[in-house]
N, C-alpha and C positions, 0 to 999 in steps of 0.2 A: 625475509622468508617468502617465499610461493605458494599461493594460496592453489587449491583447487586443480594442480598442475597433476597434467595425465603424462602427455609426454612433451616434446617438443615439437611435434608434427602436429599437433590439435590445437584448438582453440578452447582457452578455460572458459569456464561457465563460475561467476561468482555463486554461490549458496550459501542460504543458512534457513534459519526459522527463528518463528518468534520463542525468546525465554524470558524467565520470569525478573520480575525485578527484584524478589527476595534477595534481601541484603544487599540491594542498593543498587546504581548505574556501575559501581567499578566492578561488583561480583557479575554480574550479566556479562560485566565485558570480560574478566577473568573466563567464563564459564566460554563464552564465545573462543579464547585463544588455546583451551584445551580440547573442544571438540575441532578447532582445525589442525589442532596434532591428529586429535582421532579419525576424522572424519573430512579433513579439506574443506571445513565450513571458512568461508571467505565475508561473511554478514551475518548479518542479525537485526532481529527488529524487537521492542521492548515498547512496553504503555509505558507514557509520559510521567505516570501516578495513578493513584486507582482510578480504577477501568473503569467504576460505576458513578461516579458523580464528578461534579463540575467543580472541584475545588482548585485554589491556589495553591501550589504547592512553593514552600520558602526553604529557605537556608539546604537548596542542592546543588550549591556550586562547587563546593571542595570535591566531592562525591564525583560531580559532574567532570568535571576539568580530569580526573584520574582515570575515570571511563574512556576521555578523548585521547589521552596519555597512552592510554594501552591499544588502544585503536590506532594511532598511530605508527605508534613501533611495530605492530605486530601487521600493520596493512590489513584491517579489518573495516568494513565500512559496515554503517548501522541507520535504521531509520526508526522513530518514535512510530505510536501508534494514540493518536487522540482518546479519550474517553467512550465508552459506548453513548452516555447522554448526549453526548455532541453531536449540533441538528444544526447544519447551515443555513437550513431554510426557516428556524427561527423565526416568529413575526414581533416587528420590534416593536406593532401598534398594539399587539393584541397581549403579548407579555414581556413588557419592557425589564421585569425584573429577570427573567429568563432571558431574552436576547444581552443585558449585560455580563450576564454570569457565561455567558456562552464565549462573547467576546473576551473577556478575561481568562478564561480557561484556555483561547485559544492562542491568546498571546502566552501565557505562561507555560504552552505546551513549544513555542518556538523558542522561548528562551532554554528552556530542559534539553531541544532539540541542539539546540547552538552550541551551549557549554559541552553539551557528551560529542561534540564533531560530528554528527550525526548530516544527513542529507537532506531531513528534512522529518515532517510531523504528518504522519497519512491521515485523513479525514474522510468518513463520508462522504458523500452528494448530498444526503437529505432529503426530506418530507416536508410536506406544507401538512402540520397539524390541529390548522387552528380551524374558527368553525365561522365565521364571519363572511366567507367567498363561498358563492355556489360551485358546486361540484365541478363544472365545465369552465371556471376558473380558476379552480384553484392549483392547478399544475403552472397557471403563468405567474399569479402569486407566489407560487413556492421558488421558481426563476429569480424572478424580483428581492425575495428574501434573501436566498443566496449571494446574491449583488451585495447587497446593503451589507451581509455580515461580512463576508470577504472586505469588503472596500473601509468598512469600518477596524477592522485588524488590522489590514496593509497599509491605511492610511499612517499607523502610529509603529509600524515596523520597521525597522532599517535593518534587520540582522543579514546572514547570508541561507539560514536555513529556510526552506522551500515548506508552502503547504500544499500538498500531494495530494487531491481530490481522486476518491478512488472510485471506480464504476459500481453500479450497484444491480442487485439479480433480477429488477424487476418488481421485489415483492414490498415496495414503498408507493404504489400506486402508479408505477410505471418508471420515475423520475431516474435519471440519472444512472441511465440503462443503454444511452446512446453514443457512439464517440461524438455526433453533433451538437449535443447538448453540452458535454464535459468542454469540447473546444470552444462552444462559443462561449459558455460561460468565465473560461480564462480569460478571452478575449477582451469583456465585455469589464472584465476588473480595472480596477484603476492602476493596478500594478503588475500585469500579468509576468513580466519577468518571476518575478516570486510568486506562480505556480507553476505548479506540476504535476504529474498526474502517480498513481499506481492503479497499472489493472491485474485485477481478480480474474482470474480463470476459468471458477467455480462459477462466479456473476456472470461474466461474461455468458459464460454456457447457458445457465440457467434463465438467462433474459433473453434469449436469442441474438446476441448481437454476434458470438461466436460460433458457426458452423463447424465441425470440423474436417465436414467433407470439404468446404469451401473456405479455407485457410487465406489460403491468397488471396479471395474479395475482402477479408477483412486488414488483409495487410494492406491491399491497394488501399482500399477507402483510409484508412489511418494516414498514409503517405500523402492521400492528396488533400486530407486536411489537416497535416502538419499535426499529428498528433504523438507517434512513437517517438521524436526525436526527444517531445517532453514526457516521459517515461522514462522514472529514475527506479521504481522497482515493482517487479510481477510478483503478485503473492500467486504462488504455484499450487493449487488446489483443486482436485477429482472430485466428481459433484457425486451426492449421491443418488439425485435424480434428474430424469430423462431431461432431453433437448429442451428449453424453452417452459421449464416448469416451474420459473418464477420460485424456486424453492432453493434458500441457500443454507445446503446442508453440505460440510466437506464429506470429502472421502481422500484416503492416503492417492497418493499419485499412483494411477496405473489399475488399482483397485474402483475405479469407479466407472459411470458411463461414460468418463471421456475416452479414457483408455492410452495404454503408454505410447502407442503409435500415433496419434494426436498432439502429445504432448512434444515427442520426440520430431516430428514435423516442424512444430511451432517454435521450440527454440533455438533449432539449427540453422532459423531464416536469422538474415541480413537484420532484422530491425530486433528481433531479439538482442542481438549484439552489445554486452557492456552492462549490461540492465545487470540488478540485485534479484535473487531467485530466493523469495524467501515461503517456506513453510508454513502455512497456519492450518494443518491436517491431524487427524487424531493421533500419528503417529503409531508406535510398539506398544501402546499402553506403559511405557512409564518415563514418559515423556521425553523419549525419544525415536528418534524414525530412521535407525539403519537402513533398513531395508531400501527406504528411499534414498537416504545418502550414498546408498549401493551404487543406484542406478544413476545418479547425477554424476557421480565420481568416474565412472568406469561404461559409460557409452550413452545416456541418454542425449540429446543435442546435441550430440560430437561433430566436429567436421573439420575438417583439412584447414591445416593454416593456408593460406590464398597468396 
């Protein structure tokens, strides 16, 4: 089946958004293969387990393997979504009980990742929240923490699913607001093969890292540090406030300060190309977002097959 397919002169744009795990990894993915009868949804993204704490989650493999099962046949890709408690920057000196439960959570969110087929487990950047570093330190501190959590997961990881460090708005004390920070910190892992990144929109905007008068410096600068090639999926989201406001509030796409000609810009370029376009916007109120599936489906980032 063809996902997302306009005509045969265009190029598809994969989409979906995130749904809920109610009734389980195979119902999400059920729910995924009828909205791309309805809708040309081609992905989806789903929390690993509840959103609010760091727990282990057990016995989701049968569940799991059925979610991959239908994602397969139906040519649906998907990517987990970490816990909100999940903070890579972690100090493992100052709450070792916290820095394990974090690691554990994050292993067990790649295994959930694994068994549903999934691409991978998206993660914050993170905060330094501890209180032990002066102020003017502690952003290289929160660097360093990141390291140590990362290198402590991937040391004991061998699976094929990826952790997908996403950019953040700004409003964590600046961190993880930069493509140079997000690159070097792959770099700097012990296993950077298994990372990869998702960028935010919405962050992006809101942190100033994304202009949208000036689209192209941000594409240049990602190319020249090797950054979109590892971007496996864009969460597609309209901020709903101004340029550089450190505020991450969504807005449906098109309805917000970005605006659909920004958007429609940015996914028709070369490096957008192949990426997963997924959803995390208020939507129609009842949790769904025609309207935007309107405009994915039938011209927004359209462009000529080449």
């Amino acid at each position: 089946m063809s996902n997302n397919r306009i005509s045969s002169d265009t190029v598809d744009l994969c989409y979906g958004c995130h749904l809920s795990l109610r009734g389980g990894y195979a119902q999400a993915s059920k729910q995924a293969i009828q909205l791309q009868e309805q809708a040309g949804l081609g992905c989806y993204q789903y929390f690993s387990k509840n959103p609010r704490s760091l727990s282990v989650k057990a016995g989701f493999e049968s569940d799991a393997l059925s979610a991959r099962g239908y994602g397969e046949k139906y040519n649906i890709r998907s990517v987990a979504h970490t816990p909100y408690p999940t903070n890579l920057a972690v100090d493992a000196d100052e709450s070792p009980e916290l820095f394990r439960a974090t690691v554990q959570s994050l292993l067990n969110d790649l295994m959930i990742a694994e068994a549903c087929g999934s691409v991978g487990a998206v993660v914050h950047f993170g905060a330094y929240k501890g209180s032990r570093v002066a102020a003017d330190k502690a952003v290289l501190r929160g660097y360093e923490n990141i390291i140590r959590t990362l290198n402590t997961v991937l040391n004991v990881w061998s699976g094929q699913a990826l952790l997908l460090i996403e950019n953040q708005a700004g409003n964590h004390g600046g961190m993880g607001a930069t493509l140079e920070e997000l690159v070097q910190i792959r770099k700097l892992s012990s296993c950077p093969s298994a990372v990869g990144f998702c960028f935010d929109t919405c962050h992006a905007y809101a942190s100033g890292l994304w202009n949208p008068s000036e689209t192209k410096a941000l594409l240049s600068q990602g190319n020249a540090l090797d950054y979109w090639s590892h971007v496996h999926a864009v969460h597609l989201n309209d901020a709903r406030d101004g340029y550089a406001s450190r505020k991450d509030r969504h807005a449906n796409v098109g309805q917000g300060c970005i605006g659909m000609e920004a958007f429609d810009q940015l996914l028709s370029t070369d490096e957008m190309q192949g990426k997963m376009f997924i959803l995390e916007t208020p939507g129609d109120g009842n949790g769904r977002h025609n309207s935007e599936w309107e405009a994915l489906r039938h011209g927004l980032g359209r462009r000529e097959k080449r």
